[in-house]
C-alpha positions in Angstrom: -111.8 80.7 54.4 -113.6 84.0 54.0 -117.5 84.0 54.7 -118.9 85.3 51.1 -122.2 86.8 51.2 -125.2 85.3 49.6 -128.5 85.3 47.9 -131.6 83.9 49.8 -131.9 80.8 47.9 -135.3 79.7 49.0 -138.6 81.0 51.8 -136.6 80.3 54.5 -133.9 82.1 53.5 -135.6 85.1 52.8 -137.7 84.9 56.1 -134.8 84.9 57.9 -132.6 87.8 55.6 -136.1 89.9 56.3 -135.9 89.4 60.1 -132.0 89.9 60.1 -133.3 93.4 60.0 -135.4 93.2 62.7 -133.4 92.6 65.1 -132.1 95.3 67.9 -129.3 95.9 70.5 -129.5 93.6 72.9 -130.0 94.8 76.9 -127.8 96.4 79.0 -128.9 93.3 81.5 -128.0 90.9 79.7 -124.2 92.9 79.3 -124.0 93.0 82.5 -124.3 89.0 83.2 -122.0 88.4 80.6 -119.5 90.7 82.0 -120.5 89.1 85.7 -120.2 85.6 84.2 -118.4 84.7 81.1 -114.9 86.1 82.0 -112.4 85.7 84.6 -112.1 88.3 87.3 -108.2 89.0 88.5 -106.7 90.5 91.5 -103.3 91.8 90.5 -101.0 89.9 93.4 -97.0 91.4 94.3 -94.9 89.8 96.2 -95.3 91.7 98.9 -99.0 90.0 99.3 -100.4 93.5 97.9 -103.8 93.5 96.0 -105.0 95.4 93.4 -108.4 94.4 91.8 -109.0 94.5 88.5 -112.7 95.3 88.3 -112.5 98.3 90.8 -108.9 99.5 90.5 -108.8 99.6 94.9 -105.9 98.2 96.8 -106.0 95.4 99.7 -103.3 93.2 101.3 -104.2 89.3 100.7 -101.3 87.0 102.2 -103.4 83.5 101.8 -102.4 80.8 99.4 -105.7 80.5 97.4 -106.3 81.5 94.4 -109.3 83.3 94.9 -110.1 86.3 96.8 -112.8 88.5 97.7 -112.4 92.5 96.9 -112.7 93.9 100.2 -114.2 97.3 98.3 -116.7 95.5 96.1 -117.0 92.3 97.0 -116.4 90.7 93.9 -114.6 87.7 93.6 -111.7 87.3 91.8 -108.7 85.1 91.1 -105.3 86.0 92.1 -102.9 86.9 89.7 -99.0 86.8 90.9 -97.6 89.6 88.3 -95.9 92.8 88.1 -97.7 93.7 84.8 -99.8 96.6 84.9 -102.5 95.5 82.3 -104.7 92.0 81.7 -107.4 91.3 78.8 -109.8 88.4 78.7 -111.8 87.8 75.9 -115.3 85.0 75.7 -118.2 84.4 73.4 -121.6 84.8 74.8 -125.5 84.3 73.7 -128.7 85.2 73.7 -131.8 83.1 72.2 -134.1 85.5 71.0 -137.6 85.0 68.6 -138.0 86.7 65.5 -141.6 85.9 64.6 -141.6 82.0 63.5 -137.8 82.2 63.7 -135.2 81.4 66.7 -132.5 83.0 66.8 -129.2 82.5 69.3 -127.2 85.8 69.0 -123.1 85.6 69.2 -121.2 88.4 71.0 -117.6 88.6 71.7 -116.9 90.3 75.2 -113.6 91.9 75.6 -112.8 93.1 79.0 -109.9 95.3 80.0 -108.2 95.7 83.3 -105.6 98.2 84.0 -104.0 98.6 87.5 -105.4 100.7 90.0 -108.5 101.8 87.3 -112.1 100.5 87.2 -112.0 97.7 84.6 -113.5 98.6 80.9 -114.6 96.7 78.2 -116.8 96.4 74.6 -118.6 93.8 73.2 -119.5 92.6 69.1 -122.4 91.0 67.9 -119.9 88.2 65.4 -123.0 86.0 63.8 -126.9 85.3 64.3 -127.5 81.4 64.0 -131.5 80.9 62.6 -133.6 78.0 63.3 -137.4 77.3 62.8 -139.4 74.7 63.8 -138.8 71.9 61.3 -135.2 72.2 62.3 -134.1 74.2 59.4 -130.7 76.2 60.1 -128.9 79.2 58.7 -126.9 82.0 59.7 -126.3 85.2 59.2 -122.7 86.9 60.2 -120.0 89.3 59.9 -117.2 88.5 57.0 -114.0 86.5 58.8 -111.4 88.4 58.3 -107.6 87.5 56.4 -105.6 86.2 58.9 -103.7 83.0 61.1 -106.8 83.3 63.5 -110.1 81.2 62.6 -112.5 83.3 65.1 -111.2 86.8 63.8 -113.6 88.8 62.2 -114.3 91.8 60.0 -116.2 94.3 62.9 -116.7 96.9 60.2 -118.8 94.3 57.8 -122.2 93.9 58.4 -123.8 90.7 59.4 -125.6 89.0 56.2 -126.8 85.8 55.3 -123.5 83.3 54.8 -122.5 79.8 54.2 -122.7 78.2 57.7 -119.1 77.1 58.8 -117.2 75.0 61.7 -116.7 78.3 62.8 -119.7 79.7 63.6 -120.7 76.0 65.6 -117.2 76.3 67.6 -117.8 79.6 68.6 -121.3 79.7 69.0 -120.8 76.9 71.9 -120.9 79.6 74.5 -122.4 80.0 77.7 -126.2 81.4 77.0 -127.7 84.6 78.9 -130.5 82.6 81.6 -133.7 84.9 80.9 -134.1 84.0 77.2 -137.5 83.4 75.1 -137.9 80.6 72.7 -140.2 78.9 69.9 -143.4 77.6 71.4 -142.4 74.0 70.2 -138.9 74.3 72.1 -141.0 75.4 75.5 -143.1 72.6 74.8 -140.8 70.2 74.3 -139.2 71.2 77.9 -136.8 73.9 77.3 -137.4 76.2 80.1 -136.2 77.7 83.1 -132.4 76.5 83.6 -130.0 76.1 80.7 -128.4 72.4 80.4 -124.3 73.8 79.6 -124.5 73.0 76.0 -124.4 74.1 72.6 -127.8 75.9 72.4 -128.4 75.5 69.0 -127.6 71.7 68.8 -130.0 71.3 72.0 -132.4 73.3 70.0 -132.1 70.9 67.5 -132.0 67.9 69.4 -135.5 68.6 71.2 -137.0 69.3 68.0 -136.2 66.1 65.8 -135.6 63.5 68.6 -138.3 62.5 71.2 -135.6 61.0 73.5 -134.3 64.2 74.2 -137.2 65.5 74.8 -137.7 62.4 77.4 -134.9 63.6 79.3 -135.0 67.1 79.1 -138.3 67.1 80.9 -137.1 64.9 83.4 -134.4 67.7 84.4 -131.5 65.5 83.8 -129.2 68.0 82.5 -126.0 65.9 83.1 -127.6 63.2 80.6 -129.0 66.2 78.0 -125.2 67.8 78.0 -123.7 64.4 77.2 -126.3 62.8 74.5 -126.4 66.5 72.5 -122.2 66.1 72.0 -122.9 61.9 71.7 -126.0 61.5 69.5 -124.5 57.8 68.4 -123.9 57.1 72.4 -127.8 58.0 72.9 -128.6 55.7 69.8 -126.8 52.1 71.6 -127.6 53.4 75.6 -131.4 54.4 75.5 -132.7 51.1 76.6 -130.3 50.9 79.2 -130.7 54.3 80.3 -134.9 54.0 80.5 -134.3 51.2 82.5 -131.8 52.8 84.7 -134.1 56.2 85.3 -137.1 53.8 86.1 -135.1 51.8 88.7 -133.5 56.4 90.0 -130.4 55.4 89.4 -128.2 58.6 89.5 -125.2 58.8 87.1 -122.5 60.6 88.0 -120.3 60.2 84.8 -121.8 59.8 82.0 -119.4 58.9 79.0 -118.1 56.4 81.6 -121.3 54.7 82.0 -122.1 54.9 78.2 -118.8 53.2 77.8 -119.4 50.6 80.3 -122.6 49.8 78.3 -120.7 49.6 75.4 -118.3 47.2 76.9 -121.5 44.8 78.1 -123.4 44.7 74.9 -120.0 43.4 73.4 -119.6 40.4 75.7 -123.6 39.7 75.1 -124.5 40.7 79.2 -128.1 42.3 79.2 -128.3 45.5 78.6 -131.2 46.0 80.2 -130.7 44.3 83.8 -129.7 46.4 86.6 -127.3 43.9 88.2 -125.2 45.6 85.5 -125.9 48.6 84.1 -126.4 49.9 87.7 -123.2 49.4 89.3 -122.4 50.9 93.0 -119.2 51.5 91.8 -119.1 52.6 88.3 -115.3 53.3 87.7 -114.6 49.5 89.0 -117.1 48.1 87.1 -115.7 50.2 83.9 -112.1 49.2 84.6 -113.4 45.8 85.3 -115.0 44.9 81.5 -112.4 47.0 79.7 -109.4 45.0 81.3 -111.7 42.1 79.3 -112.1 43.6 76.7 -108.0 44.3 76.4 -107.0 41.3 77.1 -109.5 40.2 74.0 -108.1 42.4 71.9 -104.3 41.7 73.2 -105.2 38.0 72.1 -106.7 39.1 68.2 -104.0 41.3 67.8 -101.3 38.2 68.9 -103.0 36.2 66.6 -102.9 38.3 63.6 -99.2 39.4 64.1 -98.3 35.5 64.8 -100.0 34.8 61.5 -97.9 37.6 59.3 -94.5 35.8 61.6 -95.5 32.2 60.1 -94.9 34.0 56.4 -91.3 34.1 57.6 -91.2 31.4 59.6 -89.1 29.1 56.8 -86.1 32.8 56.1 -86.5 32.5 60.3 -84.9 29.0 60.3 -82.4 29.3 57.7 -81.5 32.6 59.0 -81.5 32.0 63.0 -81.1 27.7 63.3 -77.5 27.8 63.7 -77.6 29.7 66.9 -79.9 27.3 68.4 -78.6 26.1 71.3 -75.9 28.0 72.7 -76.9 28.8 76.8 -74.4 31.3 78.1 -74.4 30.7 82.0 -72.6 31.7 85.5 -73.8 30.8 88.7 -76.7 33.3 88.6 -77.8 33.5 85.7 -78.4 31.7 82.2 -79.1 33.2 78.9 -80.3 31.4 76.0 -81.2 31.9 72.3 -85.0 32.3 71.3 -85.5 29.6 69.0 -89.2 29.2 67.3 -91.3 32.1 67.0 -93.5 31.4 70.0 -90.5 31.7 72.1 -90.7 35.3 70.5 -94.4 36.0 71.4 -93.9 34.4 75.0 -90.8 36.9 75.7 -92.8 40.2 74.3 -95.9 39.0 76.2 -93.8 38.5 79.4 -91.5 40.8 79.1 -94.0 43.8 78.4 -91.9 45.1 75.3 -91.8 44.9 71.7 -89.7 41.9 70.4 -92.3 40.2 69.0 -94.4 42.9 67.7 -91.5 45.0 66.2 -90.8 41.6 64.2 -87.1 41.1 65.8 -87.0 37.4 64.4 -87.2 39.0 60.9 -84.1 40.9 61.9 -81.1 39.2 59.6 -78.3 41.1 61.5 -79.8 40.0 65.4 -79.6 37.7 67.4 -82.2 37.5 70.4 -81.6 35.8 73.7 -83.5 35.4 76.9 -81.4 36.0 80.4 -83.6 34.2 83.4 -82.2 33.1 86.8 -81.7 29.1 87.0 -85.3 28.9 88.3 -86.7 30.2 84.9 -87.9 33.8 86.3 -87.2 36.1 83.1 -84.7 39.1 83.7 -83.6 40.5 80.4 -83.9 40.0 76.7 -80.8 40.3 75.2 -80.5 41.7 71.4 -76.6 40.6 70.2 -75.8 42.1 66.4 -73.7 40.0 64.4 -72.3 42.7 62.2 -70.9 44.3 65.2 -70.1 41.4 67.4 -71.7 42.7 70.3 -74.7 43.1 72.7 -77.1 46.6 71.7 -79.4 46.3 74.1 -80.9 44.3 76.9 -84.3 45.1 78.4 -86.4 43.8 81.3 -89.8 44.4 82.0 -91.3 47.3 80.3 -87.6 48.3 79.2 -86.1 48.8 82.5 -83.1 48.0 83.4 -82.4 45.5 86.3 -79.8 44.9 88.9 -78.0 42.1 86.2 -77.9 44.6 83.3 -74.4 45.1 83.1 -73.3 41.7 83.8 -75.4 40.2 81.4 -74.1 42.2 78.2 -70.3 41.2 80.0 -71.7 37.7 79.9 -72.9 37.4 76.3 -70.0 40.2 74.7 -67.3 37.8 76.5 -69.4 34.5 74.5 -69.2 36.9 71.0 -66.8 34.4 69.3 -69.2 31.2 69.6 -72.0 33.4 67.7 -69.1 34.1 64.7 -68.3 30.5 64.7 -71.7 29.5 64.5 -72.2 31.5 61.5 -69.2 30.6 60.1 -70.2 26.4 60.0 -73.8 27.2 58.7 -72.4 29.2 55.6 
């Protein structure tokens, strides 16, 4: 995909290909911060424990197992790199939100930063693309051309940055961390974006907190963890807001919150109220989570069994007149007994015990098998036995979840050493 330019095709467009031109370099504070901030800091670790850092080039010993480090030169703290290479690069997206007149504007740079052993670090940073927004919501952007190439994010740096179709790129990579001293559209301050940042995609929270009062709600009430989630899960915020009113009302702090909007979910599904803090404020949330979807598995363990039993009746009459001649023959020592499946519900049972597939792979449609069941002479399932009749032997035999068990090996001896009664029996039914 190549980012074409193109014509202003209405006021908006042209407002915002006029202040394009408006804008300037941005400060050498806020370059700073992103350098500070956005990448990783390494301290280039040997094995003999020595240190050099990569943002001041000075030497220090380091023999502790962490993983971060303080320079003992400039006190910066960086993460400890085991490695005999010489040079590092880290690369990150940053913002900064900006007005243009009527217009917002969140500004995308790439920062490259360069570290070379036992030299201060370096580094450059390019404007990529300038995402627009006023305050009806409207949206456009204006960006370098994206270059040929495997890479999605790699750009033309020689283009200039001109109005463009908006892509998946410029959202992905405009999902950056966001320089804190920032200036916004007088209905975005109203509307309670100020001071601290929730970490989000700026321009979707923009967006948010101009077409939905909800957001609003919560971003004045400082409850970033909440604003974070619901500007990612706009269809979450949709089916939780009454629940999550009621929970604020009643300061109920929620520590995870796609877990809680899952738990929600789950309620409203088995008809419990939505709305009553007996259970939508849990004291243990995981538990409570765990707890309904367990339900909610077992539900939909049942519907599935149902369905699949329902497509097994179709060839319940071929089962019969495939599989009725084997009924009946119990292979047996003084351990252990092993019998063939014989109705279709004998097949469900086994797979549902069992923890394996031989009812849902559809086994009992299986012309060349024959399925048995091996269980101690107290009933207690131990293996289920698959014995092909074309080869006139036992293929496999599974316990629980496919293990193997203690009697695996003497059960295929049992039921390879019975082979000649399954032949017979095939032999008087034809």
């Amino acid at each position: 995909m190549i980012f074409k330019r193109m014509k202003p095709r209405n006021k908006f467009e042209k407002l915002v290909a006029a202040s394009n031109k408006e804008l300037t370099a941005i400060g050498s504070k806020a370059v700073e911060w992103a350098v500070r901030n956005v990448v990783k800091h390494i301290a280039f670790r040997t094995s003999e424990h020595k240190c050099t850092c990569g943002d001041c080039g000075e030497k220090f010993d380091y023999k502790g197992k962490g993983k971060s480090v303080r320079c003992l030169h400039c006190g910066h703290r960086l993460h400890v790199t085991d490695t005999l290479r010489r040079k590092h690069q880290e690369k990150s997206y940053f913002s900064t939100l900006e007005v243009i007149g009527s217009l917002q504007v969140q500004r995308v740079f790439l920062l490259t930063v360069l570290y070379s052993k036992g030299k201060p670090m370096d580094f450059y940073y390019d404007e990529i693309c300038r995402l627009w927004l006023n305050a009806k919501g409207q949206t456009a952007v204006t960006s370098r051309k994206k270059a040929r190439g495997y890479y999605q994010d790699s750009f033309s740096f020689t283009s200039p940055i001109e109005l463009r179709n908006m892509s998946e790129v410029h959202l992905v990579i405009s999902d950056t961390y966001a320089y804190p001293y920032y200036s916004v559209l007088p209905e975005l301050r109203r509307n309670g974006m100020k001071g601290k940042l929730p970490d989000c995609h700026p321009l979707k929270l923009m967006k948010a907190l101009l077409s939905d009062h909800r957001m609003e709600t919560i971003m004045k009430a400082k409850d970033y963890r909440a604003v974070e989630y619901f500007v990612y899960h706009a269809l979450d915020l949709n089916s939780c807001w009454q629940s999550y009113k009621v929970a604020s009302r009643h300061h109920y702090r929620i520590e995870d919150m796609g877990t809680w909007c899952d738990t929600i979910r789950l309620l409203d599904k088995y008809g419990k109220d939505i709305r009553n803090i007996k259970y939508i404020c849990p004291l243990n949330l995981k538990a409570e989570h765990d707890h309904w979807l367990k339900k909610s598995n077992v539900v939909e363990q049942k519907r599935r069994d149902m369905e699949r039993m329902a497509k097994a009746k179709a060839h319940e009459a071929e089962f019969y007149k495939n599989k009725s001649c084997f009924f009946g023959i119990v292979i047996s020592d003084d351990d252990i007994e092993i019998s063939v499946l014989d109705s279709l519900e004998a097949y469900r049972e086994e797979g549902n015990k069992m923890k394996h597939c031989v009812f849902q792979c559809e086994y009992y449609a299986k012309t060349d098998s024959v399925i048995l069941s091996a269980h101690d002479h107290s009933g207690n399932r131990i293996e289920t036995v698959e014995f092909s009749l074309s080869q006139g032997k036992v293929v496999q035999s599974r316990g629980v979840c496919n293990s193997n068990t203690e009697y695996h090996e003497r059960i295929i001896r049992l039921v390879n050493e019975n082979a000649y009664r399954f032949m017979e029996a095939r032999r008087e039914s034809a």
